[in-house]
C-alpha positions as a LaTeX table, in Angstrom:
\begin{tabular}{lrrr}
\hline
Residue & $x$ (\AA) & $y$ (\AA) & $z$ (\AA) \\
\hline
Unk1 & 2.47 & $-10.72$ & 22.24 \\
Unk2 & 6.14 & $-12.17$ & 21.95 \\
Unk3 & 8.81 & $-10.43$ & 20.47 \\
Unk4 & 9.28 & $-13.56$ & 18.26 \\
Unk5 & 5.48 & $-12.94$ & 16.97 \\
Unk6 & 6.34 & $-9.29$ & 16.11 \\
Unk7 & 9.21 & $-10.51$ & 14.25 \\
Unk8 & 7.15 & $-12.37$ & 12.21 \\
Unk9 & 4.85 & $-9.65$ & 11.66 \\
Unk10 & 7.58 & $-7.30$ & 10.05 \\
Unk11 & 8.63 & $-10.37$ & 8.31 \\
Unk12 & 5.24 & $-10.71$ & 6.61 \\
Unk13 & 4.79 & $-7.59$ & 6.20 \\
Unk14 & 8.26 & $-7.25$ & 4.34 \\
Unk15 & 7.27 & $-10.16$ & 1.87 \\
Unk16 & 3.97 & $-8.39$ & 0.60 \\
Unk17 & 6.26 & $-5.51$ & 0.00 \\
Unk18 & 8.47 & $-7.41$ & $-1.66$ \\
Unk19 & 5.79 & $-8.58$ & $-4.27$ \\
Unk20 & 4.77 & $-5.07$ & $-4.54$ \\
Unk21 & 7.54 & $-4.08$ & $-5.76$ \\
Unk22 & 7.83 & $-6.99$ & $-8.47$ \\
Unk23 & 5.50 & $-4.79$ & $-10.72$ \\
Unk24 & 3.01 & $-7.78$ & $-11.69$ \\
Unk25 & $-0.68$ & $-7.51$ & $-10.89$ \\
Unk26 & $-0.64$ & $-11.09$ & $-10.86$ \\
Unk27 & 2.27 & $-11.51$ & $-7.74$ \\
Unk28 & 0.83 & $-8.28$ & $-6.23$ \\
Unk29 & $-3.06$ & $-10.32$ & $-6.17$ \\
Unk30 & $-1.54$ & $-13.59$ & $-4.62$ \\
Unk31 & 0.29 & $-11.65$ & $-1.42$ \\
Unk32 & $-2.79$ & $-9.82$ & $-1.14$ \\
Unk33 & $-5.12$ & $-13.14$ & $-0.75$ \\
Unk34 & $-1.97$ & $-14.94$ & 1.29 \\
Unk35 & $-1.08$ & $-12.10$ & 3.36 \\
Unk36 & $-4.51$ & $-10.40$ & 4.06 \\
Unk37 & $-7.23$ & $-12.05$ & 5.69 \\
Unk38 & $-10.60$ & $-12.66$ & 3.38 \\
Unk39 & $-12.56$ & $-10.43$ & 5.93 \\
Unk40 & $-10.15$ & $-7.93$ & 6.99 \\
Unk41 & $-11.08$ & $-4.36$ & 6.84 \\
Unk42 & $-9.45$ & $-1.25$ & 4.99 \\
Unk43 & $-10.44$ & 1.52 & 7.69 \\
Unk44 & $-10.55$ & 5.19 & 5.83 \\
Unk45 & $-12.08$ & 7.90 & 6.36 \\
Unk46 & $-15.12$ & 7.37 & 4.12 \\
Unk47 & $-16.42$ & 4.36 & 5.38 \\
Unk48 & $-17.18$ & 1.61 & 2.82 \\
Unk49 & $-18.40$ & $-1.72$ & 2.59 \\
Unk50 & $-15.33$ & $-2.99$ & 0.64 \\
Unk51 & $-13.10$ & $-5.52$ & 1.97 \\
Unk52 & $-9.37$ & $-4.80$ & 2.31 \\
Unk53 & $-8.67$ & $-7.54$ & $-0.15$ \\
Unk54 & $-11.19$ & $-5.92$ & $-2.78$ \\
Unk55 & $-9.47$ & $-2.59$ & $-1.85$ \\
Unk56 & $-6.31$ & $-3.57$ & $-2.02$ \\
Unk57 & $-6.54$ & $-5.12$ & $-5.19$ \\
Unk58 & $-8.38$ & $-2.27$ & $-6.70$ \\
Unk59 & $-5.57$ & $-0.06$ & $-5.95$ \\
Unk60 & $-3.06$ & $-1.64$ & $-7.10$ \\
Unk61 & $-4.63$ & $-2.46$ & $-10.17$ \\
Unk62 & $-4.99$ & 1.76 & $-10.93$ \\
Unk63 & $-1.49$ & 2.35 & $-9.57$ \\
Unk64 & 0.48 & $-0.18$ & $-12.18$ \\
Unk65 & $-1.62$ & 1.11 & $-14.73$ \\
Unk66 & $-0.60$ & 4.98 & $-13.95$ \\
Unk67 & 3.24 & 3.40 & $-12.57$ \\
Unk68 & 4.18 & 0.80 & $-14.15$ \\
Unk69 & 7.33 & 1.13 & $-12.14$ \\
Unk70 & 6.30 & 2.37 & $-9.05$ \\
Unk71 & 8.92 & 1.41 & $-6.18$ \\
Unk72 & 7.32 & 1.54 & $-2.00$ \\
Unk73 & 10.83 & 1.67 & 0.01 \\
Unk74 & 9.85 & 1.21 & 4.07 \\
Unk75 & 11.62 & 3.54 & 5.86 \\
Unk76 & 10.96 & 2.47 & 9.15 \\
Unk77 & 8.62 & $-0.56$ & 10.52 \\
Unk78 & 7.96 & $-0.70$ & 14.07 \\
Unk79 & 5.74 & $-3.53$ & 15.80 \\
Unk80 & 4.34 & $-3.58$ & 19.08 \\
Unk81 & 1.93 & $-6.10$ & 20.45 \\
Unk82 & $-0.84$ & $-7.48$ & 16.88 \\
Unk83 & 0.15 & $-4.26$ & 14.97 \\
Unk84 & 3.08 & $-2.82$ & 13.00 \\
Unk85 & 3.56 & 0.96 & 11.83 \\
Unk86 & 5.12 & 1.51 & 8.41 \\
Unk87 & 6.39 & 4.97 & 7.12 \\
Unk88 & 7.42 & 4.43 & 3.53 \\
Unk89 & 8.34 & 6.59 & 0.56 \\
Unk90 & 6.88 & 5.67 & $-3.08$ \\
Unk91 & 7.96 & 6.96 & $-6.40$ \\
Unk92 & 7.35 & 5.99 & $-10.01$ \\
Unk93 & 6.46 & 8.01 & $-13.21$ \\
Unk94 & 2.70 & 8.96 & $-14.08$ \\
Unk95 & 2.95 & 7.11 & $-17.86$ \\
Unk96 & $-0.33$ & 5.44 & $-17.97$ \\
Unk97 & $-4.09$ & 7.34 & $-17.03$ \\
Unk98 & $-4.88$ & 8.39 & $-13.34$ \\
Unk99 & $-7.83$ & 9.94 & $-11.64$ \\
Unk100 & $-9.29$ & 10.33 & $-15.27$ \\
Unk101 & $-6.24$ & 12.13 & $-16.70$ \\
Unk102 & $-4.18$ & 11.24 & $-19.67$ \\
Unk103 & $-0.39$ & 10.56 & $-18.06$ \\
Unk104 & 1.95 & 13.23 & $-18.06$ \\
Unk105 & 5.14 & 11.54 & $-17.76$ \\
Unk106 & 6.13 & 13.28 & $-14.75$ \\
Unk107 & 7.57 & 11.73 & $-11.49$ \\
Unk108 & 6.80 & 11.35 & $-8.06$ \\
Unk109 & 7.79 & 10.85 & $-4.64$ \\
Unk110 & 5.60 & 10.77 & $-1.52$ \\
Unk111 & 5.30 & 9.57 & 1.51 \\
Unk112 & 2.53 & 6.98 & 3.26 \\
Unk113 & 2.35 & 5.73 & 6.98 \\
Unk114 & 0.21 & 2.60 & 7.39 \\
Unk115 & $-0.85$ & 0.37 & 10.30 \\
Unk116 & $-1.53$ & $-3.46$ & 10.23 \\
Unk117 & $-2.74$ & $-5.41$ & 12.88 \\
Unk118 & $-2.43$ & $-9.51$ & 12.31 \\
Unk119 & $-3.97$ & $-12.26$ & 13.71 \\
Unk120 & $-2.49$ & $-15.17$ & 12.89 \\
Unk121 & 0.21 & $-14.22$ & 10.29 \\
Unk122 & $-2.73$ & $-12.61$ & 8.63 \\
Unk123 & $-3.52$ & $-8.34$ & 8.74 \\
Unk124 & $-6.62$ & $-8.16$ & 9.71 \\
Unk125 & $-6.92$ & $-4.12$ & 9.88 \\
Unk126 & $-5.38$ & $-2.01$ & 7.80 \\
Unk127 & $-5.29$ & 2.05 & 8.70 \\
Unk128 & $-3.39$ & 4.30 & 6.00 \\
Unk129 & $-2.51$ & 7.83 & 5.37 \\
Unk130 & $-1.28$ & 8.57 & 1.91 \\
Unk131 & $-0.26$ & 12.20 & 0.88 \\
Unk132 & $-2.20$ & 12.36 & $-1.94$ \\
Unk133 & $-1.84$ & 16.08 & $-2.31$ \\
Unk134 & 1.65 & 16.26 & $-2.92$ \\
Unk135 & 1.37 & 13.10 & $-5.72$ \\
Unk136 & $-1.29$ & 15.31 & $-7.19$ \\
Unk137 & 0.61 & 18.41 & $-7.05$ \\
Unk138 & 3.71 & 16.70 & $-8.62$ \\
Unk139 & 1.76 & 15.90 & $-10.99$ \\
Unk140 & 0.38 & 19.20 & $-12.17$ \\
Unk141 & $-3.18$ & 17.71 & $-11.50$ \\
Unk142 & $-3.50$ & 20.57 & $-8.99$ \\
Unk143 & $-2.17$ & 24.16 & $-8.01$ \\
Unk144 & 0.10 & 24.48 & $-4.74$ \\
\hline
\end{tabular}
């Protein structure tokens, strides 16, 4: 793959990011149908049947809801060959329900890596590690 192709990549995946960051379900639910493929899989490590659009969307749905002004910063996006690598930090404050919880107006900050692979200027696989623990923990929702 070119280096002009992974360019575009980053680019891409810079421009969903940007949406995500807009705060609005609506802008959030376009990039996700422009910039992910209608068959492209969310890989995890309970294996589903849900498409990465249908996750995607689903997510993001319960995360404005709990953060309405949750902010992803990328702090470093590396491609090589169909795939990029993104390590990003996300914060926002817990002032809507989560995980069955009433909010608790607290704040957090944790850190995510995903990886994308594209196929024309599309992901088509999408691998993620979130650390859910320490959101949780920040939270109060669980003991250190």
């Amino acid at each position: 793959m070119s280096t002009a192709q992974e360019a575009r990549n980053k680019e891409t995946y810079h421009r969903f990011h940007d949406a995500v960051n807009s705060g609005d379900l609506e802008v959030i639910s376009k990039a996700i149908d422009e910039f992910i493929h209608p068959d492209a899989r969310f890989h995890t490590a309970e294996p589903t049947d849900v498409t990465a659009v249908q996750a995607q969307k689903h997510v993001w749905a319960i995360l404005l809801r709990a953060f309405p002004d949750i902010h992803v910063t990328v702090e470093d996006l590396l491609a090589e060959g169909d795939k990029i690598v993104a390590r990003q930090t996300v914060t926002g404050t817990n002032s809507g329900e989560y995980r069955g919880m009433p909010p608790t107006g607290k704040s957090v900050t944790y850190q995510e890596i995903f990886i994308a692979r594209f196929a024309d200027g599309q992901v088509t696989d999408i691998w993620g590690v979130v650390d859910v623990y320490s959101q949780l923990q920040q939270l109060g929702l669980i003991q250190a």
